[in-house]
ZANU-22491 format. One record per residue: residue number from 1; residue in three letters; x, y, z of N, C-alpha, C, O, CB in turn. Coordinates in steps of 0.05 Angstrom, whole numbers. Atoms other than C-alpha are relative to their C-alpha. Glycine has a CB too. Example, Ala and Ser with C-alpha at 12.3 -4.5 7.8 and 13.67 -1.06 7.14 Angstrom:
<1, "ALA", <18, -24, 0>, <246, -90, 156>, <18, 24, 0>, <39, 24, 13>, <-20, 1, 25>> <2, "SER", <-16, -24, -1>, <273, -21, 143>, <-15, 22, 14>, <-5, 44, 18>, <9, 9, -29>> 
This chain:
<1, "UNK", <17, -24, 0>, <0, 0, 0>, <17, 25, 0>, <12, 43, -15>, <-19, 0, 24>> <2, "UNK", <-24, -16, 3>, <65, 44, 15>, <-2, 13, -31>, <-8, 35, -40>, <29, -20, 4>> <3, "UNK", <-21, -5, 23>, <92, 31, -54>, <-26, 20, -23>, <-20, 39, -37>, <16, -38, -16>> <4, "UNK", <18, -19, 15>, <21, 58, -90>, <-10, 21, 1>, <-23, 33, -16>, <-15, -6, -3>> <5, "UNK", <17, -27, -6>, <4, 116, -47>, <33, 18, -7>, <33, 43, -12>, <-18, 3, 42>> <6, "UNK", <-17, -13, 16>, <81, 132, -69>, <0, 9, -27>, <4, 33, -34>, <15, -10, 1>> <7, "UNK", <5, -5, 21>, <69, 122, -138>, <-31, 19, -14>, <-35, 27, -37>, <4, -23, -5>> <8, "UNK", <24, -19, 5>, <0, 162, -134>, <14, 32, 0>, <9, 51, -15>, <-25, -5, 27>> <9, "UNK", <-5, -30, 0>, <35, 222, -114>, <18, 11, -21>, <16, 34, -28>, <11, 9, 25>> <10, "UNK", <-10, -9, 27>, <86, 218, -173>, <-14, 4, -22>, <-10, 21, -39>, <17, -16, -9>> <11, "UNK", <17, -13, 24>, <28, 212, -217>, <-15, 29, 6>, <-20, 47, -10>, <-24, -21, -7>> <12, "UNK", <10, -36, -10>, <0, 276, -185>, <18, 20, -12>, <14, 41, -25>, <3, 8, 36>> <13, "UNK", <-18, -29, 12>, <59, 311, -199>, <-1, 3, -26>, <1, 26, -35>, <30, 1, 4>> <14, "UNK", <-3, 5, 25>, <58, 287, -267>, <-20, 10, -23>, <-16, 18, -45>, <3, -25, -1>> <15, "UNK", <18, -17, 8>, <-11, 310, -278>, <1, 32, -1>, <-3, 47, -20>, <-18, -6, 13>> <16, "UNK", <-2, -28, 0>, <-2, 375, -249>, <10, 19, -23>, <2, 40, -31>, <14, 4, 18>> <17, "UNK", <-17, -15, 25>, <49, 391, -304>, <-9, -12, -24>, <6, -16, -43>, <35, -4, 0>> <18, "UNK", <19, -2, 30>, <-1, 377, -359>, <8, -33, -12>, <2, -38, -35>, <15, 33, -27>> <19, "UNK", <-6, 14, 12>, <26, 310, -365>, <-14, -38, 3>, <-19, -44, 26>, <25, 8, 3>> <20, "UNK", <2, 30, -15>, <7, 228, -362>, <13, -16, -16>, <19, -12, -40>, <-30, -13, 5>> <21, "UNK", <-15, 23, 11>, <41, 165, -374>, <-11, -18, -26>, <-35, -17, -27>, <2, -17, 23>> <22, "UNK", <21, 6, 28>, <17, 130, -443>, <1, -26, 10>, <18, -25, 27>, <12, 6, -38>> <23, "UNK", <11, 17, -14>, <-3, 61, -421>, <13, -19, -30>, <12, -12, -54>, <-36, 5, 13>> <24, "UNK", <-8, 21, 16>, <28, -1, -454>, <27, -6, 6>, <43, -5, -13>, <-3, 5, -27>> <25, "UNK", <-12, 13, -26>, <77, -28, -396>, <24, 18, 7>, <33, 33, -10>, <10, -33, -5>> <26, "UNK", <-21, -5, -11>, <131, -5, -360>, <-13, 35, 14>, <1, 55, 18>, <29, -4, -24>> <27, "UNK", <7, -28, -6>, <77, 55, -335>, <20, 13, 29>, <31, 35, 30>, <-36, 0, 7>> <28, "UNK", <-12, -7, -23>, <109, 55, -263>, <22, 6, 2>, <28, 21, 21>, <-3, -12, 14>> <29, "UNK", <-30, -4, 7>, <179, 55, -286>, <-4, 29, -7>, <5, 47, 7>, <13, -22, -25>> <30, "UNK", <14, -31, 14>, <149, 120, -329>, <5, 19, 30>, <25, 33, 33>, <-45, -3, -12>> <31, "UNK", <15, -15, -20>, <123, 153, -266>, <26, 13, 11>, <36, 36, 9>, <-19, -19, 22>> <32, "UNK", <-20, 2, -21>, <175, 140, -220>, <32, 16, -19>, <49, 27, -6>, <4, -39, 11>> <33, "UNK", <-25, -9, 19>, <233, 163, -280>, <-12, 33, 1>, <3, 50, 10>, <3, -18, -40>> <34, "UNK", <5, -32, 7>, <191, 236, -292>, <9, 12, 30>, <22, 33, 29>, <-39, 8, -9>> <35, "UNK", <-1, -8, -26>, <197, 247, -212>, <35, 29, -1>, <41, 49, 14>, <3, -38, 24>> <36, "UNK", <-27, -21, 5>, <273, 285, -242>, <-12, 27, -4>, <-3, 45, 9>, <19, -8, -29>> <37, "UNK", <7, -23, -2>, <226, 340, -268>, <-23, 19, 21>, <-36, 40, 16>, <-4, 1, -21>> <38, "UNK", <11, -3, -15>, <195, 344, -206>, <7, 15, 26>, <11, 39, 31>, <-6, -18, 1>> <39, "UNK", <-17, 1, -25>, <221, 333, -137>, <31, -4, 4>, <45, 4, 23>, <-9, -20, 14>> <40, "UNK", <-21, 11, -7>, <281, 300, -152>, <16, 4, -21>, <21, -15, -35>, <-2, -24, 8>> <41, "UNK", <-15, -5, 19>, <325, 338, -200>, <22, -20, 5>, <20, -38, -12>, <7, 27, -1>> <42, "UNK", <-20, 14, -9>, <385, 300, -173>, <11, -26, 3>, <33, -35, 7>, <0, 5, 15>> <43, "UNK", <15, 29, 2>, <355, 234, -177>, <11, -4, 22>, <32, -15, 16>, <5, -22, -23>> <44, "UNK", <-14, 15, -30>, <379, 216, -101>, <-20, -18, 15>, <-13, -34, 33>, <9, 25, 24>> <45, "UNK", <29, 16, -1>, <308, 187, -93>, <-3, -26, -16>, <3, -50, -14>, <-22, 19, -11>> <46, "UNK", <-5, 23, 37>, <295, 156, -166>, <-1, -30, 16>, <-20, -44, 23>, <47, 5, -24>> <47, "UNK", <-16, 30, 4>, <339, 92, -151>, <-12, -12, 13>, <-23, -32, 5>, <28, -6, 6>> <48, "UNK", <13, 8, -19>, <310, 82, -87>, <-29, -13, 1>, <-37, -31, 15>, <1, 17, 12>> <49, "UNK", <23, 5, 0>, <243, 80, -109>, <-5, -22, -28>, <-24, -37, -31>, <-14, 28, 1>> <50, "UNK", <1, 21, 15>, <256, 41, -167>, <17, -30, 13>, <22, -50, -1>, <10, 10, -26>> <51, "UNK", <-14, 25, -19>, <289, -11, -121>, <-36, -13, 12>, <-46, -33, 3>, <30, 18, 35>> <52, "UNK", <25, 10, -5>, <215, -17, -83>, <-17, -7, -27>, <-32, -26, -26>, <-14, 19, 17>> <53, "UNK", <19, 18, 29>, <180, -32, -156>, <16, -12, 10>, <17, -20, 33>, <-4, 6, -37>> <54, "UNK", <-9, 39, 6>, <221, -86, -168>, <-1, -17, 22>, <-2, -41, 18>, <33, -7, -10>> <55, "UNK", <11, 17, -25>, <210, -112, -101>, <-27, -11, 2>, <-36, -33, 10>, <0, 15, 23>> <56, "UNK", <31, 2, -3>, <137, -95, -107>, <-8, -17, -25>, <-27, -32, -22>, <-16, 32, 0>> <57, "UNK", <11, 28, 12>, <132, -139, -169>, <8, -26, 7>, <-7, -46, 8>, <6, -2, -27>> <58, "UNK", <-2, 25, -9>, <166, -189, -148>, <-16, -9, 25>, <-22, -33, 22>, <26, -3, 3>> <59, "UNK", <17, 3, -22>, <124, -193, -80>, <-26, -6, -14>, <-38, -27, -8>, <-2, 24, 20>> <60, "UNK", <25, -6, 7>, <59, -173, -124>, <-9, -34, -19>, <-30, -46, -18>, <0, 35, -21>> <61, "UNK", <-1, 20, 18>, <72, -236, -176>, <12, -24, 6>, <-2, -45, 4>, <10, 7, -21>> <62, "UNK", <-19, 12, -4>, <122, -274, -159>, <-5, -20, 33>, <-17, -42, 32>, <23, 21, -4>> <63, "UNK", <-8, 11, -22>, <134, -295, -81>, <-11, 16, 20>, <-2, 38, 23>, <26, -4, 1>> <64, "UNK", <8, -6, -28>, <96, -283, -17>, <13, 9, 19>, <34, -3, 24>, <-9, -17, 9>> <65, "UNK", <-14, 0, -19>, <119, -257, 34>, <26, 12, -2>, <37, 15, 19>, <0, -22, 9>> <66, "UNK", <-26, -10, 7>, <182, -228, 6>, <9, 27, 15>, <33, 30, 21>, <-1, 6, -30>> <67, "UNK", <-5, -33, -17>, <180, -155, 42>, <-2, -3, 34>, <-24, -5, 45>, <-29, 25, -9>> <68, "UNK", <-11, -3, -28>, <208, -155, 113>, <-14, 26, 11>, <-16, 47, -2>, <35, 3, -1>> <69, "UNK", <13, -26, -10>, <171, -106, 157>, <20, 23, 11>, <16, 45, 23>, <-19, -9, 24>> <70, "UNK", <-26, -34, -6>, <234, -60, 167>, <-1, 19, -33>, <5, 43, -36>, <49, -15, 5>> <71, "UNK", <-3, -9, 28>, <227, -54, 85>, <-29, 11, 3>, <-35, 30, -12>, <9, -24, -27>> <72, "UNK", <26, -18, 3>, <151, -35, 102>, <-1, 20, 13>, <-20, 35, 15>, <-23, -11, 7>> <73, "UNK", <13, -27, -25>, <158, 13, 150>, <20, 19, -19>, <15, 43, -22>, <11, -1, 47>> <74, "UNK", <-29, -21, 14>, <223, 43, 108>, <-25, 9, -26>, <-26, 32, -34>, <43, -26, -16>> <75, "UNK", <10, -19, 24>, <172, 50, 49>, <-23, 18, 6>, <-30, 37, -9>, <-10, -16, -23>> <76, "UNK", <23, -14, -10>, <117, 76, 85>, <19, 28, 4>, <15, 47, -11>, <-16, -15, 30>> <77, "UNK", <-10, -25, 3>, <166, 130, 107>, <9, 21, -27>, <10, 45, -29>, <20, -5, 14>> <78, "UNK", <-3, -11, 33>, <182, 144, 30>, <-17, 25, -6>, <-16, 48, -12>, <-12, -24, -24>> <79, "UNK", <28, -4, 18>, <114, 145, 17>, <-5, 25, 16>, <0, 42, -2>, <-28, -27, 1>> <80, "UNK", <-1, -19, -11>, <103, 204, 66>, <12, 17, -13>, <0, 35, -25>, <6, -2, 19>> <81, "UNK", <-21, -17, 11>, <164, 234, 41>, <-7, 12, -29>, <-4, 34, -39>, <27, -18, -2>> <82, "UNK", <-2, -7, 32>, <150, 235, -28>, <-31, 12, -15>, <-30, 20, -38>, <10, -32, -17>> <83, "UNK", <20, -12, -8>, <73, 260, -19>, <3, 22, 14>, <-20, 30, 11>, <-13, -14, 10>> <84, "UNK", <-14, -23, -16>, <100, 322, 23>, <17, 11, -17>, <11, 34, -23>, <15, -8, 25>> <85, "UNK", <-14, -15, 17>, <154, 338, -23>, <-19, 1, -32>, <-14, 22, -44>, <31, -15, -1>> <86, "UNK", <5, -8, 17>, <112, 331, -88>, <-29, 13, 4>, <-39, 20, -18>, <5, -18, -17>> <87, "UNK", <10, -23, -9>, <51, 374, -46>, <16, 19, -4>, <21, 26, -27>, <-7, -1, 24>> <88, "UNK", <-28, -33, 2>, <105, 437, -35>, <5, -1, -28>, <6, 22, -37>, <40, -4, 19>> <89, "UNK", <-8, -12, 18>, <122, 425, -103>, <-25, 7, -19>, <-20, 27, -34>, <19, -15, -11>> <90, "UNK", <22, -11, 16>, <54, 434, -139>, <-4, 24, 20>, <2, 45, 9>, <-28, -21, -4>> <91, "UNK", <13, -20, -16>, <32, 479, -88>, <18, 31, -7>, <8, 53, -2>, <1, -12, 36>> <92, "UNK", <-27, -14, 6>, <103, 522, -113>, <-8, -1, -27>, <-17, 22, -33>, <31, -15, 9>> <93, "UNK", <-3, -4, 26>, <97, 509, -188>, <-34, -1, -14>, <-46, 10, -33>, <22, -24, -10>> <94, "UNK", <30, 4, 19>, <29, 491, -206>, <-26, 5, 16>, <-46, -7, 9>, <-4, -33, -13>> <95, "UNK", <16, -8, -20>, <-15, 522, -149>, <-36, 8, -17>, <-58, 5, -5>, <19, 30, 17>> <96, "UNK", <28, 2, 9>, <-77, 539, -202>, <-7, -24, -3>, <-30, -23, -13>, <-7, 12, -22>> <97, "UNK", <8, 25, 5>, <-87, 467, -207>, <-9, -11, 28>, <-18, -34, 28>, <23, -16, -13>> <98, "UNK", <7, 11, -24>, <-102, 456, -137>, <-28, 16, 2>, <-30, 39, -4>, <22, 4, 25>> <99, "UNK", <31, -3, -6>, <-180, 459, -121>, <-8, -3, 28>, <-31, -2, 35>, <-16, -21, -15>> 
C-alpha cells in the first residue's frame, strides 16, 4: 500500500504539469523516471524508489511474503516523504491546479 500511495503522488505531480504516462507497460517505471522534473532533480530518490518496484513486483507476482517489515515501515516512510515533497512542489509550481 506504501509503494502505491508513493506512486500516486508521482502521478500527481505528473498531472499537475499537464502530463500522463501513455499506457502499454513499464507505466510505473514512467512515473517514477519523470519524478527528475519534479522533486528530484538529482535523482537521489529515483533509484531508491525504483528498487521498491522491483520488489513490489516481485512480491505482487512472484513470491509471498518477500517484504520484511523493516522494508515496510522504510517505504511507508518514502511514501510520506515523497507525498509532502511533491505537495510543496505543486503547491510552488502549479498552485492553479489545486481545487
Amino acid at each position: 500500500m506504501a509503494y502505491d500511495a508513493m506512486r500516486i503522488s508521482a502521478t500527481a505531480a505528473l498531472r499537475a504539469a499537464g502530463y500522463r504516462v501513455v499506457r502499454g507497460g513499464s507505466e510505473h517505471y514512467r512515473t517514477i523516471e519523470a519524478l527528475e522534473f519534479s522533486i528530484d532533480h538529482e535523482k537521489k530518490l529515483i533509484p531508491a524508489l525504483d528498487k521498491l518496484r522491483k520488489k513490489r513486483n516481485i512480491g505482487s507476482y512472484d513470491d509471498f511474503g518477500l517484504i520484511s517489515q523493516g522494508e515496510a515501515d522504510t517505504c511507508g516512510k518514502i511514501a510520506v516523504r515523497v507525498r509532502k515533497e511533491v505537495e510543496e512542489w505543486i503547491r510552488k509550481n502549479h498552485a492553479d491546479r489545486i481545487t
